[in-house]
C-alpha positions in Angstrom: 73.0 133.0 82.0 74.7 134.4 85.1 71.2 135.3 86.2 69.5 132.1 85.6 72.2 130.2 87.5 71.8 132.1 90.1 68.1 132.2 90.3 67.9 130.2 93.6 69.2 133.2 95.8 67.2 136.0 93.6 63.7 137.2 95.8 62.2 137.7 92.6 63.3 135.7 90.0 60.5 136.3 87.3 60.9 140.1 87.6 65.1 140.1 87.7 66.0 137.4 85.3 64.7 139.3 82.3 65.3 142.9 83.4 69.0 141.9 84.5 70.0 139.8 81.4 68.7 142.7 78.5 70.7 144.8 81.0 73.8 143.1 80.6 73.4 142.5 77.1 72.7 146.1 76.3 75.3 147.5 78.6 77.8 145.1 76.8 76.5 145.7 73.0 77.0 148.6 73.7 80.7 148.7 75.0 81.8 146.4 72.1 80.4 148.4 69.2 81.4 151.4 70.4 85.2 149.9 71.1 85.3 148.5 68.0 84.0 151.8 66.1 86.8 154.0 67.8 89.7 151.3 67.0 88.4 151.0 63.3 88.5 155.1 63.6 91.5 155.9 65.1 93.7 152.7 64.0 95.6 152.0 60.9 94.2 149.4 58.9 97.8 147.5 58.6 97.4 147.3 62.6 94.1 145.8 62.9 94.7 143.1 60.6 97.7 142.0 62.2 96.3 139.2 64.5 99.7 138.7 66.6 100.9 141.9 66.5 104.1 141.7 64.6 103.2 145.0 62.9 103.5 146.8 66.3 106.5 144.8 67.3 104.8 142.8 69.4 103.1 145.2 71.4 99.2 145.5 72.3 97.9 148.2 70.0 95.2 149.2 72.7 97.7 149.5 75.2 99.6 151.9 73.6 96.5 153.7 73.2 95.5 154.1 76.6 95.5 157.1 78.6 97.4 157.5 80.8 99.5 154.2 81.0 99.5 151.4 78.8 99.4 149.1 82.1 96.2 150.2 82.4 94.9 147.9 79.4 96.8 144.9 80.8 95.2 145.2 84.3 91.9 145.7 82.3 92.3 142.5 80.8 93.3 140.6 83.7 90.5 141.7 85.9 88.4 140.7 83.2 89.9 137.3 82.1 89.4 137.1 86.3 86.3 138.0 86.9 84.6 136.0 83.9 86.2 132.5 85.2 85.3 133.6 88.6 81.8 134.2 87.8 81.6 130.4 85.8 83.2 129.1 88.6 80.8 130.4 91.1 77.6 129.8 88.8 78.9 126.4 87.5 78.5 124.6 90.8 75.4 125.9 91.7 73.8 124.8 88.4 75.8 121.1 89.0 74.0 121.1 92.3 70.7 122.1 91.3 70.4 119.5 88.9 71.6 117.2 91.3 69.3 118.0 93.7 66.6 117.5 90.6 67.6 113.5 90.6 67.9 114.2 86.5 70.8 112.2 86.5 71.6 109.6 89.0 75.2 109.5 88.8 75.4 112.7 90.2 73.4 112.7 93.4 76.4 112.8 95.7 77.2 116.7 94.5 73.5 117.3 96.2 74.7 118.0 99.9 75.4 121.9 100.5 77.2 123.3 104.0 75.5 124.4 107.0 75.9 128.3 104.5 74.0 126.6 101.4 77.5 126.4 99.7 77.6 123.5 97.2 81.1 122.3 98.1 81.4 118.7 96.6 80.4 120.4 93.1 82.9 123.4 93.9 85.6 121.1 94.2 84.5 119.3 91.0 84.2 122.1 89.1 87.7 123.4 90.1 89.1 119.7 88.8 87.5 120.6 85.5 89.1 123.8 85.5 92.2 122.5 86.3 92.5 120.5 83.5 91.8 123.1 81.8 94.3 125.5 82.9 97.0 122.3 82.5 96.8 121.8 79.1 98.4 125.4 78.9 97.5 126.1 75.4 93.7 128.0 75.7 93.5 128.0 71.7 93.2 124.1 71.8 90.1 124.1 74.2 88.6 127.2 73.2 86.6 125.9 70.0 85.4 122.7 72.3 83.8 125.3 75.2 82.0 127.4 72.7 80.2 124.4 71.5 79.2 123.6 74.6 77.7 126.9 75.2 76.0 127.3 72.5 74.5 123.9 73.3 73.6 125.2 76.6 71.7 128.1 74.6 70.3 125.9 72.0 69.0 123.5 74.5 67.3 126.2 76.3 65.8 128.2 73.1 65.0 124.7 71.9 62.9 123.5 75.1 61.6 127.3 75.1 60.1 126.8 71.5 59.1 123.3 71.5 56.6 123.9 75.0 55.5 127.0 73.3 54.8 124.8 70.1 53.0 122.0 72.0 50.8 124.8 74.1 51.4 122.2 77.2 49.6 123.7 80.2 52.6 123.8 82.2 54.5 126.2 80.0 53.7 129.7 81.6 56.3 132.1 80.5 55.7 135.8 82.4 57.7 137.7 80.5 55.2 139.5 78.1 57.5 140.0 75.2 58.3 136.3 75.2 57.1 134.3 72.0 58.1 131.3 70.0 59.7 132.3 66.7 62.3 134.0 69.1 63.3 130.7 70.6 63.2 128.8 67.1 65.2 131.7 65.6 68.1 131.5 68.4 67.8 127.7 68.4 68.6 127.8 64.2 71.6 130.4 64.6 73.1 128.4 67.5 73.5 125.5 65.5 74.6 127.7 62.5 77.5 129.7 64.7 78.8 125.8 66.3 78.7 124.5 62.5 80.6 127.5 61.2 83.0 127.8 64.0 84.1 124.5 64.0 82.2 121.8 62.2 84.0 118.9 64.1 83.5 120.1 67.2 80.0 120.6 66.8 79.4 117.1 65.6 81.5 116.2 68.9 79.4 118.3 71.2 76.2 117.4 69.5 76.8 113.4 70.3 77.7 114.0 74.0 74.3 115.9 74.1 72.8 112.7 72.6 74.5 110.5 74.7 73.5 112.8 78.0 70.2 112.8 76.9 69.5 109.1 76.1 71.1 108.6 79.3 68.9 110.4 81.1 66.2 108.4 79.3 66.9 105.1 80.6 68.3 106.1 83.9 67.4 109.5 84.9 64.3 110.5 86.7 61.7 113.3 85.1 60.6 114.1 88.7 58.5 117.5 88.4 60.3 119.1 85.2 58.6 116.4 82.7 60.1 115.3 79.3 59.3 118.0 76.2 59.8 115.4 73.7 57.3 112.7 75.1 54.9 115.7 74.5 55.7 116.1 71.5 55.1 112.6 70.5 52.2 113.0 72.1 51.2 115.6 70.0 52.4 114.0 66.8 50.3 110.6 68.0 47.1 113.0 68.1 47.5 114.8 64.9 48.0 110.9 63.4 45.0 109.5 65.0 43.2 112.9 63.8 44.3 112.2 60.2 43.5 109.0 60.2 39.8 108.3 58.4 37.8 105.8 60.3 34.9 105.9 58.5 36.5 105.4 54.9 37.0 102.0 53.4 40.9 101.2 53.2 41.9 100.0 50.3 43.4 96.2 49.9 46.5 97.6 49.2 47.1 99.2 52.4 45.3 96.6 54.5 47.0 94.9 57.4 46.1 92.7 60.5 45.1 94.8 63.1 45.4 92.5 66.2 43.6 92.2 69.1 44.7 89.3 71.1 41.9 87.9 73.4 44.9 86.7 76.4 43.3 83.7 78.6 43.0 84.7 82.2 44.2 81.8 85.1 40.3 81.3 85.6 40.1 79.6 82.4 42.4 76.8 82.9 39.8 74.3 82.8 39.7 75.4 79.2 43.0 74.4 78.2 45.7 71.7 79.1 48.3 73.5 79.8 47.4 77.8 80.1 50.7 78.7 80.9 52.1 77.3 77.8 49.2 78.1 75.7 49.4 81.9 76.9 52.9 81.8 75.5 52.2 80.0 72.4 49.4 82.7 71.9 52.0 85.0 72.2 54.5 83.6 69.4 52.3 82.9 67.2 51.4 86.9 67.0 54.5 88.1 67.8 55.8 86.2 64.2 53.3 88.7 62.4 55.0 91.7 62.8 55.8 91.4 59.4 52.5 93.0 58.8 53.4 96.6 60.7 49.8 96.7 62.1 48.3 97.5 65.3 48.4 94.9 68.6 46.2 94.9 71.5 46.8 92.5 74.0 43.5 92.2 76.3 42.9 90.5 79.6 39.3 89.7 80.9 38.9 89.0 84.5 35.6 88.4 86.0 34.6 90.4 89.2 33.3 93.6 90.6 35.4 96.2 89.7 35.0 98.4 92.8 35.6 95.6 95.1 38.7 93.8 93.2 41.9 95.7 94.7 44.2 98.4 92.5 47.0 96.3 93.3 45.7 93.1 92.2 44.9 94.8 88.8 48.5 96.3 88.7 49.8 93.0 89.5 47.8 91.2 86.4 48.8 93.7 83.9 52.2 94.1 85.1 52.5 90.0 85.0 50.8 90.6 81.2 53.1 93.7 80.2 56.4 91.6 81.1 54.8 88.6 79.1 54.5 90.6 76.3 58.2 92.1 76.2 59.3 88.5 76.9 57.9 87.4 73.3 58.9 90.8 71.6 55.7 91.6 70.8 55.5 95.9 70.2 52.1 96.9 71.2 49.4 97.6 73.7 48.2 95.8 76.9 45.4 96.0 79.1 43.1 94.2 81.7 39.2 94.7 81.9 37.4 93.9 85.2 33.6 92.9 84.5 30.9 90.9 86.2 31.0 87.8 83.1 33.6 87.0 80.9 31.0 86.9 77.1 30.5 90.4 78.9 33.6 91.5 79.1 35.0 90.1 75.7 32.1 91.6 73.9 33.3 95.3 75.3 36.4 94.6 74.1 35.7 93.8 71.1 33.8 96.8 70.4 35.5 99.6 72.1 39.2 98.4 71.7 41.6 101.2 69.9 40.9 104.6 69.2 39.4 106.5 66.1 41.0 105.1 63.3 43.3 103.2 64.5 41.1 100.1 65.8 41.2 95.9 65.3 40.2 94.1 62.5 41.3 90.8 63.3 40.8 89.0 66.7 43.0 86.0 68.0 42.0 83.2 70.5 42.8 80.2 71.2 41.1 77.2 70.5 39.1 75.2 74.0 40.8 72.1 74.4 38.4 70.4 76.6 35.5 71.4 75.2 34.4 67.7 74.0 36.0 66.3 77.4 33.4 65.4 80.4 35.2 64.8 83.9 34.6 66.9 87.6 36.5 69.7 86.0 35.4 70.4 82.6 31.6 71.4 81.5 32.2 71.0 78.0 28.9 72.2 77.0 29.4 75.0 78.8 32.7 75.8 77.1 31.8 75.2 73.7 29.2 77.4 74.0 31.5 80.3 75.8 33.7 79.7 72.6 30.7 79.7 69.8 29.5 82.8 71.6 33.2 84.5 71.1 33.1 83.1 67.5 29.3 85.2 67.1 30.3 88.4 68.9 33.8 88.5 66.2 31.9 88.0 63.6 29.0 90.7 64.7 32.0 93.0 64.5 33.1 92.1 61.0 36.7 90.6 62.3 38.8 88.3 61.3 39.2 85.5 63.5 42.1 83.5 64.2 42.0 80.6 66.6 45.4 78.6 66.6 44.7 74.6 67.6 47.2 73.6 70.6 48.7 76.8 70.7 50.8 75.1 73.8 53.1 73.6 70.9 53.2 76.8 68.8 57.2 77.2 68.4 58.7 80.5 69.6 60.2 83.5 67.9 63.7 82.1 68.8 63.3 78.0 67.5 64.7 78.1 63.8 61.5 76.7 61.6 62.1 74.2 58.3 59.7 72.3 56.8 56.2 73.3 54.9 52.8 75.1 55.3 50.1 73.4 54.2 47.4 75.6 53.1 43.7 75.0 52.0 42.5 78.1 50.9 38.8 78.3 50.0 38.7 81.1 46.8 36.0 83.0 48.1 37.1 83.1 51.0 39.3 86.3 50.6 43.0 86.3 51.2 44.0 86.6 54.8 44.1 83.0 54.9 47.4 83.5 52.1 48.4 86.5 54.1 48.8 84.6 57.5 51.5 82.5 56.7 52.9 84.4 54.8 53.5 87.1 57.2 55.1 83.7 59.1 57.9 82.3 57.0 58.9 86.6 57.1 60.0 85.5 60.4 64.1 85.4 60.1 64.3 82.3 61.8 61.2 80.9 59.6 62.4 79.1 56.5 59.4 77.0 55.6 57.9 76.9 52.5 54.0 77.2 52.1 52.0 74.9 50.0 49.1 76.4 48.4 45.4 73.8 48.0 43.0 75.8 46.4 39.5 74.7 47.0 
């Protein structure tokens, strides 16, 4: 990886990465096998499988090998030993700065400043704190195992992301090199984990949860910037293959049927509809948000009534962020939007038809119930409502929902209010059985201990 750290200061990165690293790796291949084939040729069997040397009396087998001076070895190895920690800690601080300079992970955005030379100095000097730690516990045997881990996390991460963009054929995946391809990457990716797991099994599970950790860290505080996020394309990938799979021309069967929501949310232009909107929105919200139980699809829709071209972005941002952050308030797991059209039966009737995707799409509809629409004053037309509501009603039922309309939804109790008491239920036989299922899904609420009393009629 001495190449790849270091690919900021190649001039042509593409070209020397891949000749300069099956270099290396040949050169060194190469060096070892043929070492190791001499020694196994020219050393006794007893000396080789003496790991401290107490068959030689202590002395480096090699060494006394060498031609012309055993010294020779020794300065070998120390030049070596050298040069390796001297290379990590060259490359180390580079790579610490280049992330930082990515914003990946906000914690470390003071090791982003360089000298007036380019010289990462503030991750230097961190990396030689690291090293010195290192160096003080005195015993390398102790931390050996633990480094290995992590870099054959560093390679699995990279054969990992490697494979999984190849996988997911994302357009931004454009590998050059022409001998590249996919089973490669998932091939490394499998023995990396097999070599940490063999090594040390302890350590692996060690190194494996700091990954975690790093990486769910990065999730909820990093930034993607330009580099993106591999896994959200793969569940991107995995959402379209469901949606593909999923039949929406064939008749579910009762068994696996479940309320699929779409909640019709009152906009603040309909507050002559309802006594209180603010706490009717709300009780709209609890009273769907206690039938998760069923595991089916929510929509959340709000219809506001304008010209969409002449109605600014912001204002439409504004509305659905105002919607999105009621939504997470009431715990409610699903989807929200806001639709722009010139009249609300308009815009409720698109919704109703074109909300969800493929398979995946509504069969029930909630709305709440018009307060005012038997009420005459200056502000309320009630014929006017009750005839925006019966037109609702006729434009669900064209659609063969379900329709729920909860009465005073303002004094719906909330997810959090601890429920006793009973539900009465008049359920008409041929009616079918969502009227059983509703409440039902209801008292599944935790805090929900009421019992349900069944009236058939």
């Amino acid at each position: 990886m001495a190449g790849s750290n270091r690919s900021g200061n190649l001039r042509d990165a593409s070209k020397s990465i891949p000749v300069g690293t099956l270099g290396a790796q040949l050169t060194t291949s190469i060096v070892y096998l043929t070492g190791a084939v001499l020694i196994g040729s020219s050393v006794a069997e007893m000396f080789i499988r003496d790991k401290f040397g107490q068959s030689a009396m202590g002395k480096l087998v090699i060494a006394e090998l060498a031609i012309p001076h055993p010294l020779l070895i020794l300065i070998g190895c120390c030049s070596s030993t050298i040069g390796a920690g001297m290379q990590s800690l060259t490359g180390a601080p580079r790579l610490l700065q280049a992330i930082s300079a990515d914003d990946v992970i906000p914690f470390l955005r003071p090791f982003q400043k360089t000298d007036r030379r380019g010289e990462p100095i503030r991750a230097i000097f961190l990396t030689l704190c690291i090293c010195w730690l290192g160096i003080l516990i005195a015993v390398i045997e102790n931390i050996t195992a633990l480094i290995t881990q992590f870099f054959l996390m560093c390679y699995l991460g990279v054969n990992a992301a490697c494979a999984l963009q190849s996988l997911l054929k994302a357009p931004g995946w454009r590998p050059s090199f022409r001998y590249f391809h996919w089973s490669l990457s998932t091939l490394g990716a499998f023995l990396c984990i097999a070599v940490m797991f063999i090594s040390a099994w302890y350590f692996a599970l060690v190194a494996i949860f700091i990954g975690a950790a790093v990486y769910k860290y990065i999730e909820y505080a990093g930034a993607e910037k330009e580099w993106g996020d591999g896994l959200k394309g793969l569940a991107l990938s995995a959402a379209r293959f469901a949606l593909l799979n999923v039949d929406s021309r064939g008749i579910m069967h009762t068994r696996n049927w479940r309320p699929q929501i779409l909640v019709l949310y009152p906009s603040k232009k309909m507050e002559q509809l309802y006594s209180n909107l603010e706490n009717t929105r709300k009780g709209l919200l609890a009273f769907v948000a206690q039938l998760k139980a069923g595991k089916g699809l929510t929509l959340i829709a709000e219809c506001i009534e304008g010209q969409f071209a002449q109605i600014s972005k912001n204002d439409i941002s504004t509305i659905k962020e105002e919607l999105q952050d009621a939504v997470k308030e009431s715990r409610i797991r699903g989807f929200c939007d806001v639709l722009v059209t010139e009249h609300f039966m308009q815009g409720i009737s698109h919704l109703i038809q074109t909300s969800g995707l493929g398979g995946l799409r509504h069969n029930s509809v909630v709305c709440a119930w018009p307060e005012h629409w038997s009420v005459s004053n200056e502000n309320q037309n009630p014929m006017k409502e009750a005839s925006l509501f019966a037109q609702t009603v006729r434009t669900i039922s064209a659609a063969n929902c379900a329709i729920l309309v909860p009465k005073y939804a303002s004094n719906f109790p909330t997810c959090s209010e601890r429920l006793n008491g009973t539900i009465d239920i008049y359920w008409v036989v041929n009616d079918g059985g969502l009227l059983m299922l509703i409440p039902f899904l209801l008292i599944k609420n935790k805090l929900n201990n009421s019992l349900f009393i069944l009236f058939s009629l």
